[in-house]
N, C-alpha and C positions, 0 to 999 in steps of 0.2 A: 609276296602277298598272295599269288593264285595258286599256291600250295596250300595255300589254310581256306580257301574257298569252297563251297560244296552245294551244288545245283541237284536239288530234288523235287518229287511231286510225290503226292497223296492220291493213291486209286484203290479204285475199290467199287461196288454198286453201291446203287442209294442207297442212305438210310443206314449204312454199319457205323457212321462216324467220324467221318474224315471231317467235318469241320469243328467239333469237340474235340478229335486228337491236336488240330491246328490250336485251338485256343486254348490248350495244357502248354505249347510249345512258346505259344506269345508269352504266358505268365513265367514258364520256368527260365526264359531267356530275358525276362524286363524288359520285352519288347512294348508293351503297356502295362502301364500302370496299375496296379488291383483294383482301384476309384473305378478306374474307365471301363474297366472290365465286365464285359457282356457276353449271355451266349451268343454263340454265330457268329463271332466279331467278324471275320470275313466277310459273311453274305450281306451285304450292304444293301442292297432292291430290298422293300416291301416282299414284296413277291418272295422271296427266297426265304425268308423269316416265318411271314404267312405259310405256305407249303413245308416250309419244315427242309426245304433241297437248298442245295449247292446249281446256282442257274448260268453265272460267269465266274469264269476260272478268276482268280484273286493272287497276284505273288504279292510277299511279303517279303523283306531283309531280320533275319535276326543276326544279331553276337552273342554268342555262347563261351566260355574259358574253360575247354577238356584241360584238366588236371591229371589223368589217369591214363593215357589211352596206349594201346600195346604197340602202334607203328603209323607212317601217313603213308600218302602213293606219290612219287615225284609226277609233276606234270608232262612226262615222253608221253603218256598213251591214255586215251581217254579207259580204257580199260584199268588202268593205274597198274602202278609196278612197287611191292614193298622197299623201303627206302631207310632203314634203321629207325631208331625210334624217338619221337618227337616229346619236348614236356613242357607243361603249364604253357598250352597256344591258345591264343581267341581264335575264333574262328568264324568266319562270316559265313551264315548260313542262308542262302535263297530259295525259300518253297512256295510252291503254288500248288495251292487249294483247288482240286479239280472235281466238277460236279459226276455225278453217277448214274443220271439214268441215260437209258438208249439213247435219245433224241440228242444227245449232248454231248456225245462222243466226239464230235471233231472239237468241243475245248478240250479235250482230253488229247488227244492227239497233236495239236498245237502247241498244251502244255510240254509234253514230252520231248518234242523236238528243240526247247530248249535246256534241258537237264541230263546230269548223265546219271542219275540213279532213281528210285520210286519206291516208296512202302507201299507194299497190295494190303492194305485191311480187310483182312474178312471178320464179320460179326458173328459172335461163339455161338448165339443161340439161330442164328442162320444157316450158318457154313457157306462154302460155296454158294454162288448164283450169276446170272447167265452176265449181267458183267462184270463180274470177278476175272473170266474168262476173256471174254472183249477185247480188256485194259491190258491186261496180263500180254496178249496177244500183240497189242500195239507198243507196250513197254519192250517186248523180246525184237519187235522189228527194228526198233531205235538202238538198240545192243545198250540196256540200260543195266546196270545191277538192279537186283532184285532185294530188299529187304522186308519179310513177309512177316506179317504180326496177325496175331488175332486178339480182336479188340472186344470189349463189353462182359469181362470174364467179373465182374462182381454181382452180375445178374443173376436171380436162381436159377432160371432156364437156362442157362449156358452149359454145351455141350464142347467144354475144352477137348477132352481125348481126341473125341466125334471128328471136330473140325479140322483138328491138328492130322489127321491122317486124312483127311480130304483133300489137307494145303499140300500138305507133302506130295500125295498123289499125284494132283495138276501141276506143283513142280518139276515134279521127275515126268509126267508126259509131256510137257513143254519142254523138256532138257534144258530150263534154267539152274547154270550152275551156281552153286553152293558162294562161291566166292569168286572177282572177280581172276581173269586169266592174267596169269605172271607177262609171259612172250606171246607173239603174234605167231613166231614160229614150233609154239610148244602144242598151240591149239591144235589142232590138227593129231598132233600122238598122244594127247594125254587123253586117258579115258575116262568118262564122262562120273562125275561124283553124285551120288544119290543126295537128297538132303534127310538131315536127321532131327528128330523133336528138339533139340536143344538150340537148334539153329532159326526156331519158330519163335517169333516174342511173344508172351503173355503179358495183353496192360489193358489197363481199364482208363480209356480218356477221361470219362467225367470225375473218377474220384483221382487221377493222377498212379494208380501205380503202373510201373513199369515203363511209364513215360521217358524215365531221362537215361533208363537204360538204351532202350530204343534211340532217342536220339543220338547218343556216342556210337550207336552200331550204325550210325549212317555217316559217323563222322570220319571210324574207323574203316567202314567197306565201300563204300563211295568214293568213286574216284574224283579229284580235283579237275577242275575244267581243261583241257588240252588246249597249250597256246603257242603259239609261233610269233614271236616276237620281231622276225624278221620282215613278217606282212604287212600291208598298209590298212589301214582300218577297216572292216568291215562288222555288219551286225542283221541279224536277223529278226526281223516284225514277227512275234510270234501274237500279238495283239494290237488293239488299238482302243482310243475313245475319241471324246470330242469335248472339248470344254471351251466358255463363248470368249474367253478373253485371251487363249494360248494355241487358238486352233487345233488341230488335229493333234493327237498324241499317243505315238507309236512307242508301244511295250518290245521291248529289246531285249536279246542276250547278244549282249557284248562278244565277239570270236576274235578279230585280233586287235591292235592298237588301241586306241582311247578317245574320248570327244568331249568335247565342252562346248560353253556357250560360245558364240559367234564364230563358230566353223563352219565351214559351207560342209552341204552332204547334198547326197545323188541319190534317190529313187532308182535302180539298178531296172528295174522292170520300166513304169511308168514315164521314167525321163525325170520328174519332177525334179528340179534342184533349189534347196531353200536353206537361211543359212540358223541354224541353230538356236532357240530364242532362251534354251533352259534344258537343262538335263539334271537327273536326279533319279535319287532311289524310292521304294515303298515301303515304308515303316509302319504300319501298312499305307497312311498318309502321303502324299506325293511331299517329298521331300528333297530340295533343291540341292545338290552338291558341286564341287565345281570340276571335277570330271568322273567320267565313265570310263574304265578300264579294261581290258582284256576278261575273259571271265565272270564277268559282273552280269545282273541283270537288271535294269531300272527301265529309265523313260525317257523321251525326247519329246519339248514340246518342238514343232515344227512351224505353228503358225500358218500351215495350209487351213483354206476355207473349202476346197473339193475334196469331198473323201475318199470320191477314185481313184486317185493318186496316192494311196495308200494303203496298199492291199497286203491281208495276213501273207506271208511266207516269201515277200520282197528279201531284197537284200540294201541293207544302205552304206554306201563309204563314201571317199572323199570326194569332191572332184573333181581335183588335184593329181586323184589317180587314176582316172578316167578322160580319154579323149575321147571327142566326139564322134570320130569315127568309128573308136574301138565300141563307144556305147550303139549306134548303128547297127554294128555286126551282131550286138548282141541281142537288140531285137529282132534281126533276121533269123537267128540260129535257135533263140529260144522254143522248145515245141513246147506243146498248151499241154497245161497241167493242173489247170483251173480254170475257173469265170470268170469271165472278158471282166473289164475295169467296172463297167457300169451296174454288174450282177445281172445283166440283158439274159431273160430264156431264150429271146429269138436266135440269138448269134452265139455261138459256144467255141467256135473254131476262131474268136479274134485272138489279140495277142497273151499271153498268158506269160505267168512266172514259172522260172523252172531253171534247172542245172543247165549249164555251158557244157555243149559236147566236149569231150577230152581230145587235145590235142588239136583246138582252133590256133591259125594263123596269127591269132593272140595272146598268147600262152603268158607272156610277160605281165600283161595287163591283172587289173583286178577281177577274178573269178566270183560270179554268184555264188554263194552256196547253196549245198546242194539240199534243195524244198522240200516240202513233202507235199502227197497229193490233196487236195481241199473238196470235200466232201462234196458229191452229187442231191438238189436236191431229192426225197423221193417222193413230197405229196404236198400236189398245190389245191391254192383255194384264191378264190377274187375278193378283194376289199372294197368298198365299196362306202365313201361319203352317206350316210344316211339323209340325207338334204337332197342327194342326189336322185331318190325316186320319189314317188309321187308326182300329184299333175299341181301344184301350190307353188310349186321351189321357184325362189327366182333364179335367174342365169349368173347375177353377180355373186351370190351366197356359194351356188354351186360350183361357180368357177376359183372362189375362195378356199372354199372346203375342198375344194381338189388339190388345191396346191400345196395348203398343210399337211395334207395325208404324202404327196409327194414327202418334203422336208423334212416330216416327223419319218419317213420309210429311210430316206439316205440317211440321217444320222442315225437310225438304229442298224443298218446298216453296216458303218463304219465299228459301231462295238458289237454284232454280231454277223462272222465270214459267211456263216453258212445261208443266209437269208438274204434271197435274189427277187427280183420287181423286174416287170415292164405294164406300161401303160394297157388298157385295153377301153374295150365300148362297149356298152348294154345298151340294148334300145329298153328295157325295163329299167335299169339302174341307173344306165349315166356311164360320168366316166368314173373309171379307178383305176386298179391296179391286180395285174397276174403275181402271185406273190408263190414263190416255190421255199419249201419247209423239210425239215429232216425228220418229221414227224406230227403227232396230234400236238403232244404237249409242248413241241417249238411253237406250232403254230396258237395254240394258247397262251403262251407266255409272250409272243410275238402282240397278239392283240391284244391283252390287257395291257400290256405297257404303253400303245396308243391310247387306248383310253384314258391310264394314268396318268402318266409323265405329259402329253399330249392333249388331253382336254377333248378327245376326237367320240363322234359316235359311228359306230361302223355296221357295216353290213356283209357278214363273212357266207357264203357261197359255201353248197357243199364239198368238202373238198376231194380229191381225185388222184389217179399218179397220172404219170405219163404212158403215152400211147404210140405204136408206131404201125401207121397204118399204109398198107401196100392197094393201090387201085389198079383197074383194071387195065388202065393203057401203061401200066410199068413205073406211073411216079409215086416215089412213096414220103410219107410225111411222118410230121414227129407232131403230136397233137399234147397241149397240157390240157382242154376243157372241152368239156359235150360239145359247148357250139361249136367245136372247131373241128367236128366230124361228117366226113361229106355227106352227100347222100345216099341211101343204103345200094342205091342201085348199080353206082361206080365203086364198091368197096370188092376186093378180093378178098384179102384178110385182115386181121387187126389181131396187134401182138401186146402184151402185159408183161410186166414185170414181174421177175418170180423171185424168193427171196427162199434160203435155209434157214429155218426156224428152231431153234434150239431151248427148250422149256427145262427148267431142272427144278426140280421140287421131291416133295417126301414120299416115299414109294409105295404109303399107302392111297395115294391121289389118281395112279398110274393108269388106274380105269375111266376113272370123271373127265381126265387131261386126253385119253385117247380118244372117248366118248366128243368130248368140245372141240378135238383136233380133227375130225369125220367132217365134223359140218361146214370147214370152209375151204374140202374139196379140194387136198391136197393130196400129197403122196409121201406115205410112211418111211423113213428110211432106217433106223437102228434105234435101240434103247442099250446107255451102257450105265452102271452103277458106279457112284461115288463113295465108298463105305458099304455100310449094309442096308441105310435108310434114307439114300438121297436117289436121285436116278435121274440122267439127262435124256429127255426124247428129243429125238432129230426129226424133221418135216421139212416138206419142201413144201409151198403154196402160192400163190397168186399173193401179190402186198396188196390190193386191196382190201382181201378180207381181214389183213392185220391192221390196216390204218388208224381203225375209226375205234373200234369196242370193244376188239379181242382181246387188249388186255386187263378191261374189266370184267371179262365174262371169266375169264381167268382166274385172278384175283377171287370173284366170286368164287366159282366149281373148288377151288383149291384151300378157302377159309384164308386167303392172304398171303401163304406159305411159297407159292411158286413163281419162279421171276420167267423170264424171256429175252431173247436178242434174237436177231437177226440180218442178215447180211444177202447184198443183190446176187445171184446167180445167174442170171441171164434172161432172156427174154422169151416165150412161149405164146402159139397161136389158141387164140380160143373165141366161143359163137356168142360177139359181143354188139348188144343194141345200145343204143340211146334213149333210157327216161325220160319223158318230160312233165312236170306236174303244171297241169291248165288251171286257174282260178278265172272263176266267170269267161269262159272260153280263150281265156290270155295265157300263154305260154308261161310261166315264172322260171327265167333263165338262172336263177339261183338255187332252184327244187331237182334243175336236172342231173341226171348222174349218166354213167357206163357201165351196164351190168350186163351178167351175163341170161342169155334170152330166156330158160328157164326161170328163170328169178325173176324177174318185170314184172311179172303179176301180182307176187308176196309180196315184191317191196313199193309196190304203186300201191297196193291197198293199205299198208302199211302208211304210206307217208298222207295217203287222203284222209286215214284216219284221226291222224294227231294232225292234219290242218284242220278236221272238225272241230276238236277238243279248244284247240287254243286260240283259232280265229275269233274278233270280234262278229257277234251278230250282225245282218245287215237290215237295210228296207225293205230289199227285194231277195229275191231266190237266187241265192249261189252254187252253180255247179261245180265241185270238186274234181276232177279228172286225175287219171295217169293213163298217159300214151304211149305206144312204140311206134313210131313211121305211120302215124295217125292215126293208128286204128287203140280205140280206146280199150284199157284194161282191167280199169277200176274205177269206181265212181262211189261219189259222195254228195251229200246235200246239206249247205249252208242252213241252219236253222233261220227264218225271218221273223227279223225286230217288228212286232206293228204298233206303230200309234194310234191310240185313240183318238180320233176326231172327231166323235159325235160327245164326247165328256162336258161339253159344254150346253147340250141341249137338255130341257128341262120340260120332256112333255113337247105336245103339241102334235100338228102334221106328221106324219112317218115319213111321209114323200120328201122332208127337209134330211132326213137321216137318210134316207137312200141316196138323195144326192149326195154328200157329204163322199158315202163310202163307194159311189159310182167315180168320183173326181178322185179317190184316193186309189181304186183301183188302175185308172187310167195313170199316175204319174207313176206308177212300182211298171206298170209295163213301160214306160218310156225309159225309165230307169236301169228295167232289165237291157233294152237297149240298146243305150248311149251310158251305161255307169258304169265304172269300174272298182273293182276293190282294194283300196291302199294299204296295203300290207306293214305292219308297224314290225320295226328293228328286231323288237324281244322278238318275233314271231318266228324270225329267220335263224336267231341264236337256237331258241328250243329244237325248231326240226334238225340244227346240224349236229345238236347234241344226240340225237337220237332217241 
């Protein structure tokens, strides 16, 4: 049966179609019914529907019956080896729906590590864009076949020729070959085949053509999963979720033998041992069967209620084949290749998942398989209970509201790897939580879905990357938040993240894109052409200035047309202070940021300004501030609310009016004071928007 089996994903950047090509694939294979049949049937979140994006990767199980097809690949090599020719087979086909923007790429990469082939879609009236490249790059590191279509060709705008010698281009600079390799020992002398337009698929997802072409050429160039039959069970957590009556529920690809319900299994990383409550496939439906096989990809409920214990890129087998010594060695020997269990920023070096070195004194035993890396956050921001500031709150509410935000963070958690917490303190806020993001719109999709799914009101902090700051007696730190920068007087230097920025768009933009690429203070490195009307520019720059708004200003300069990515490069010194925005002479540890000393003044006057605009009026006189190491560099003034107090008097004494407005002058200055200003939620959202 795991010769007719075939484990793919769908890449591509946003927006070309990968989840319209998906729902051409449910309908042509009777995976659902026509009734049921909806756009986006994958993207199941609000969230994903609303934005129009692919947010969590999604496998599905279809059966399909090739009638026609020219040959299969025996199961010796995940590369597949041609094997005479096969007729009238069903065939079990396992795809995941993989989302496309930047921020999302470790579901993309997680996808990958369980499949061994991938259609790149690029969109006709598109072409190329910066994660077309990305994907392509992550798909070549997993040694995946490649199956490259261009999708949306029923469009007027659609630049078939255009794109088709774009794909071809990035295929052939990638030296992704053409078809998958015969021998492991041919690789090496045979010389490298270009790809050719006919090897390119032309289909339009939404009206269905070229759809089932496409999918026979995955059926035909795809290799069948590679299995050893002589191993003991293992399988790899390429996902997880959480559901309140089957506990924790770890997304699998099956590697060797099979599992059903009431089999014990081992957490290979973790230790956890539980014994099996359900296993099954996704139709897309979680759908119970009574075993899992070699090659297959489904689910395991577990019935854990910690979700620590259950981390992406584990390995789970039997027991049975694990002693406890051998499991022992195997957390000693393991080196860290992700985030401690808990997703702790503080502690990075704790136990982590990852390959067994080659050639331990337990060779016999059951081997991990071999992980891949799990993504670094690059840019935190604090959450924050809304109940938790002001001077009103009580301490039971706030210690309530703390703990839902805890519970609702661990189960999101558990169905998103890349999103890491540890607790922290505000003396303005309260308590919350340090919360580290792969980007803006993780960290947006991160917060509305506490708000949705959750019922939570929150308070998001500007958000930041990380810091690594060297002091003067020799001990150096690793900083995620303003407050957690010493004093300026004990600093040597302070170092930033710096990231390769690669823009690609249309090559009449090349000026606006170079013009918008000056102002955040990077360093130019090449421009090379796609065609005759596309063009990639390379930059290197500081991530902070990509985090927040560059790629709306982008978008903007460009008319929509140009995408972006980028990736860490290493770390770089530069003359960096601490922000702080005062309201009525109080610090607001949410307003501060780390910029660089030249810029403190823009961006202080800047941010006093739109505290102007959208603060509520008050009684008394509010001072606006932006500081650096106390010395102020912007200011602004709170417009004041006055009541009328004399409204009531009708004639008479004047002396009765003067007192009235002598006793109201006197309580605005006790006011000024001892009164503080409570900054409302929406206030904190607008300034972080920008």
């Amino acid at each position: 049966m795991e010769n007719n089996i075939r484990n793919f994903a769908i890449i591509s950047h946003i927006d070309h179609g990968k989840s319209t090509l998906a729902d051409r694939f449910l309908e042509m294979t009777g995976t659902i019914e026509k009734r049921k049949m909806k756009e986006q049937f994958l993207d199941t979140m609000d969230l994903e529907r609303e934005r129009g994006i692919t947010i969590k990767l999604q496998p599905v199980r279809m059966e399909y019956e090739f009638k026609n097809h020219p040959h299969r690949f025996s199961p010796s090599r995940r590369e597949g080896e041609k094997e005479g020719v096969g007729v009238d087979s069903k065939y079990i086909l396992n795809l995941i729906d993989t989302p496309g923007h930047v921020d999302f790429s470790y579901e993309v990469s997680r996808s990958l590590a369980a499949v061994e082939g991938a259609i790149l879609l690029v969109d006709a009236t598109k072409g190329v864009q910066a994660q077309t490249l990305a994907n392509l790059s992550l798909a070549q590191q997993q040694g995946l076949t490649i199956v490259p279509a261009i999708n949306k060709i029923d469009l007027p705008g659609a630049r078939i020729a255009e794109v088709e010698d774009e794909v071809i281009n990035v295929l052939n600079q990638y030296k992704i070959p053409p078809s998958p390799r015969l021998r492991e020992s041919e690789a090496g002398s045979l010389p490298f085949t270009k790809w050719g337009g006919e090897q390119i698929y032309k289909i339009s997802g939404k009206e269905g053509t070229g759809v089932e072409e496409l999918l026979q050429a995955v059926i035909t160039k795809v290799p069948p999963p590679k299995i050893d039959n002589n191993q003991p069970f293992r399988a790899l957590v390429f996902d997880s979720n959480y559901d309140v009556y089957k506990g924790v529920l770890v997304y699998v690809r099956m590697v060797d033998g099979q599992i059903q319900r009431g089999d014990k299994i081992i957490f290979m990383a973790s230790g956890a041992r539980v014994e099996v409550i359900e296993a099954g496939i996704f139709t897309p439906a979680l759908k119970s069967t009574d075993k899992l096989s070699a090659g297959e990809i489904g689910y395991i409920a577990t019935g854990l209620k910690e979700v620590a214990l259950c981390r992406v890129g584990d390995t789970i087998t039997n027991v049975i084949a694990r002693s406890d010594s051998a499991l022992a060695g195997e957390r000693r020997s393991n080196p860290a290749e992700s985030s401690n269990i808990t997703g702790s920023l503080a502690s990075p070096s704790r136990e982590r998942s990852g390959p067994r070195p080659v050639g331990s004194r337990d060779d016999n035993k059951v081997k991990p398989l071999p992980g891949y890396r799990e993504p670094r956050p690059m840019v935190f921001a604090s959450f924050y209970p809304s109940t938790s500031s002001g001077q009103n709150h009580q301490n039971h509410n706030e210690a309530q509201d703390y703990n839902q935000l805890r519970d609702a963070l661990g189960k999101l958690k558990l169905s998103d790897a890349a999103l890491v917490f540890e607790p922290e303190n505000s003396d303005a806020l309260g308590r919350g939580f340090k919360c580290g993001f792969l980007g803006m719109l993780h960290l947006e999709i991160v917060a509305e879905r506490l708000r949705r799914e959750y019922d939570l009101e929150l308070i998001v902090t500007t958000p930041s990357v990380v810091y690594q700051v060297k002091k003067k007696n020799g001990e150096e730190l690793v900083i995620y938040s303003p407050q957690q920068l010493p004093d300026p007087s004990a600093i040597d230097a302070i170092r930033e993240p710096w990231v390769r920025l690669e823009v690609i768009g249309p090559s009449e933009y090349l000026g606006v894109v170079m013009k918008l690429l000056q102002t955040i203070g990077g360093t130019y490195l090449d421009t090379q052409y796609l065609g005759t009307e596309r063009v990639v520019i390379s930059y290197e720059a500081p991530l902070r200035e990509i985090i927040v708004d560059f790629y709306d200003k982008l978008k903007s300069a460009t008319s929509g047309y140009a995408s972006m990515g980028y990736e860490l490069i290493g770390w770089r010194e530069d003359d960096l202070v601490r922000l702080d925005i005062l309201v009525a002479q109080e610090a607001v540890e949410a307003f501060s940021r780390i910029v660089p000393r030249h810029k403190a003044p823009s961006e202080g006057r800047a941010t006093v300004e739109k505290l102007k605009e959208i603060l509520p009026a008050q009684l008394f006189a509010v001072a606006l501030q932006a500081a650096v190491g106390g010395k102020i560099v912007a200011r602004e003034d709170l417009a004041t609310r006055r009541k009328d107090v004399t409204a009531k008097l009708y004639g008479g004494d004047v002396t009765r009016k003067n007192k009235l407005l002598d006793k109201q002058k006197k309580g605005k200055k006790k006011m000024r004071e001892r009164g503080s200003v409570n900054i409302p939620p929406e206030v904190f959202l607008k300034v972080l928007k920008k």
